[in-house]
N, C-alpha and C positions, 0 to 999 in steps of 0.2 A: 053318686057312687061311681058312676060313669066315669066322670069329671077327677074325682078323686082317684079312682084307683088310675085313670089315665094319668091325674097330675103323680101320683104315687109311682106308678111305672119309670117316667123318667128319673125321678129321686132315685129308684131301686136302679136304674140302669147306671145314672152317674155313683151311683154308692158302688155300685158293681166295678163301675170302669175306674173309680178311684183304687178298690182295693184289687181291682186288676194290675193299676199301674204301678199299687205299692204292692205287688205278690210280683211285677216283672224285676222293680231292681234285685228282689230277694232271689229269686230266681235266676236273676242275671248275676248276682255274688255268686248267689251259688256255682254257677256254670262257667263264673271266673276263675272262684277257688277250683273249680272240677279243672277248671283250661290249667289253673296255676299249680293243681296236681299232676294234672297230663304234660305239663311244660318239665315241670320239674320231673317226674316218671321220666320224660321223653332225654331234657339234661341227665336224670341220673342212669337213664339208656346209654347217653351220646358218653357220658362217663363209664358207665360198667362198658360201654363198645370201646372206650380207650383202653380200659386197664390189656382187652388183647391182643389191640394193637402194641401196647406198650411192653406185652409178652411178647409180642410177634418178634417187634423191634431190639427186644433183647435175643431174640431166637436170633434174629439177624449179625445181630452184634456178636452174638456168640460163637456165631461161624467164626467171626477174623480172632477170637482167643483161640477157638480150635486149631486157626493156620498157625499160629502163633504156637499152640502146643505142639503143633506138628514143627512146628523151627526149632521146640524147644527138643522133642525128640531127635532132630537130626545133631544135632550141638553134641545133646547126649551120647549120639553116636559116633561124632568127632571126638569126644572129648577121651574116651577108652583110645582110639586110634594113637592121639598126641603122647596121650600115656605112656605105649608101646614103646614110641618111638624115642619117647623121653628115657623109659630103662634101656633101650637098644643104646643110647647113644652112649647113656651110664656106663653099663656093658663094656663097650667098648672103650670108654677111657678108664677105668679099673683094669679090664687086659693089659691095655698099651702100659698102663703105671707098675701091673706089675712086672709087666716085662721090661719094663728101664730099672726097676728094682733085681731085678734078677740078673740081668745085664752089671747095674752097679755092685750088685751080691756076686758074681762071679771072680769080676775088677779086683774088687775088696779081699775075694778071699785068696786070691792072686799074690793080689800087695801081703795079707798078712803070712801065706807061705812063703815069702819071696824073702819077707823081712828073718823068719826064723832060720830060712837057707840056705845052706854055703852056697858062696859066690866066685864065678870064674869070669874073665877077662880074657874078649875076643875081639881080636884085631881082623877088617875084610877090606877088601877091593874091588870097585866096581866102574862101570861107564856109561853115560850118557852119547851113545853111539849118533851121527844125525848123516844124512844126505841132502844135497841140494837137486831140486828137479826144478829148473828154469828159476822164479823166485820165490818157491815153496821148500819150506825145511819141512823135513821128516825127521821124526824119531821112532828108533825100534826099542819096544817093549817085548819082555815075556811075559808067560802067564804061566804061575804054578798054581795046583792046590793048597786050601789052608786044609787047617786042622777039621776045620768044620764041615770042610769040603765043597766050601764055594773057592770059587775066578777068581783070584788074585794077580791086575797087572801089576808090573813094575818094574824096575832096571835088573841087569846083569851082574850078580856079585858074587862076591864066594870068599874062602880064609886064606890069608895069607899064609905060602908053606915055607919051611927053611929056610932058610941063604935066597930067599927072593923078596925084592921090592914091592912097594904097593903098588909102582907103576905095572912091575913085569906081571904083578897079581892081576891088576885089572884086566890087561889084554889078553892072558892068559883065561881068566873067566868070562869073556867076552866071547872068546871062538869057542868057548866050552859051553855055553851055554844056547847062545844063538846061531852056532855056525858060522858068521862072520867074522874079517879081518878087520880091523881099524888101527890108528893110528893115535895115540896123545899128542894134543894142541893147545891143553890151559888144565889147569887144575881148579875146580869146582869144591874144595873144602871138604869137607866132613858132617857126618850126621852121628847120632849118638842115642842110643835105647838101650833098652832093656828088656828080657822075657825069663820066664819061666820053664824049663826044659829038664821032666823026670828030676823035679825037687830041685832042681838047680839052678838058682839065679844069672842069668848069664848077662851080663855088661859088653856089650855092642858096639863097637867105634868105626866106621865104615868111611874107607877115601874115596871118593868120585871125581872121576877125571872125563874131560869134553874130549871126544874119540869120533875122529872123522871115518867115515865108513872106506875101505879101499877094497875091497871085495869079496867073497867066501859065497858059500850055501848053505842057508838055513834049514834044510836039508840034513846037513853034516852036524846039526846038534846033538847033545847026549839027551837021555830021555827024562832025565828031570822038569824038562819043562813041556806043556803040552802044546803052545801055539808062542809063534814067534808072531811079530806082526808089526807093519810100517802104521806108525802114526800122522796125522798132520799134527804140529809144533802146538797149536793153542790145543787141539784135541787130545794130545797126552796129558798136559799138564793136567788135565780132568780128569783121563782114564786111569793114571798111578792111582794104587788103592790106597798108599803111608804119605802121612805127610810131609814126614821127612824127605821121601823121594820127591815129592810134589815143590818142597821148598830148592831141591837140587836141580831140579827140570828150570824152576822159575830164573836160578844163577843161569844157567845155559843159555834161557833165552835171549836173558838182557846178554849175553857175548855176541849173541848170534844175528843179532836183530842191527 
């Protein structure tokens, strides 16, 4: 019995340590599946801990659309300014067109009262007065008011009267005008317009004569005109407000040069 249950004992120990060693792989599965649920728990941690980093990273990201909103609010806010400036400039060129409309609307209705109005035929006389100071020519200009009531420069003229020439005209509205004495030395052609004057078309023919200055005081002028005044040669042909005078000053020069 001894014998037996000792030889029994070892039986029972290896019976034991056998289903010991087959309870450890079971065991050890198990505690692989438990590791390969903990693994996987642990990946689906290192995952669910992505998703806030992947929030985060959009949190991050989101900032530079916000700057980016903020670029898009400041554009917004250029974009009213450009506007403004776009109708200011509108604005302004509607003004200017109407005022060249209105300018040509005045032209127009010039020409068409001009067209339906008796017409008169006026002969004048005028001069292109000049001095020499060392090799500088001068020219003298007046200055009347216009209608409008602006500066108007320009030569010396006026109508020819009675039993007088257009030479004796010129010199005579020369010291009448500017207070100066001159002299005719060339004959500078003629100019030729036309205005309007209380419904009456009037037709303009004007002779201009080159009138060397020999003395007087401007001073001594009638008060039609409000300033007399010495020009340099290339600076009148600028300051004449008609172009007609402008094209008369230009005969002069080419004499004089």
């Amino acid at each position: 019995m001894a014998e037996g249950g000792g030889a029994a004992t070892p039986g029972a120990e290896a019976g034991g340590s056998k289903r010991r060693r087959r309870r450890r792989p079971r065991r050890g599965s198990g505690h692989a599946a438990g590791g390969a649920k903990a693994q996987g728990a642990s990946r689906g941690g290192e995952t669910a801990g992505e998703a806030p980093r992947s929030s985060a990273g959009t949190a991050r990201t989101g900032t530079e659309p916000g700057r980016g909103q903020a670029a898009q609010g400041q554009g917004q806010k250029r974009k009213p300014q450009r506007k403004r400036r776009r109708q200011g400039q509108k604005k302004n060129e509607q003004k200017s067109q109407k005022q060249r409309q209105k300018r040509r609307g005045t032209s127009a209705n010039a020409s068409r009262r001009a067209r339906g109005a008796p017409s008169k035929r006026e002969i004048s006389a005028g001069g292109v007065v000049y001095r020499r100071d060392g090799e500088e020519i001068e020219i003298v200009l007046a200055s009347r008011r216009t209608r409008r009531g602006e500066l108007a420069w320009g030569l010396a003229k006026g109508g020819i009267e009675d039993n007088e020439s257009a030479e004796e005209a010129a010199v005579r509205e020369v010291r009448e005008e500017t207070g100066l004495l001159a002299e005719i030395e060339d004959s500078l052609g003629e100019t030729r317009y036309f205005y309007v004057w209380e419904d009456v078309r009037i037709r303009k023919t004007v002779h201009f004569f080159l009138m060397r200055h020999t003395g007087g005081n401007i001073d001594d002028r009638d008060d039609e005109m409000e300033e007399i005044r010495w020009f340099p040669l290339e600076r009148a042909l600028k300051r004449a407000a008609y172009r007609g005078e402008r094209d008369v000053l230009g005969r002069a020069a080419e004499i004089l040069r």
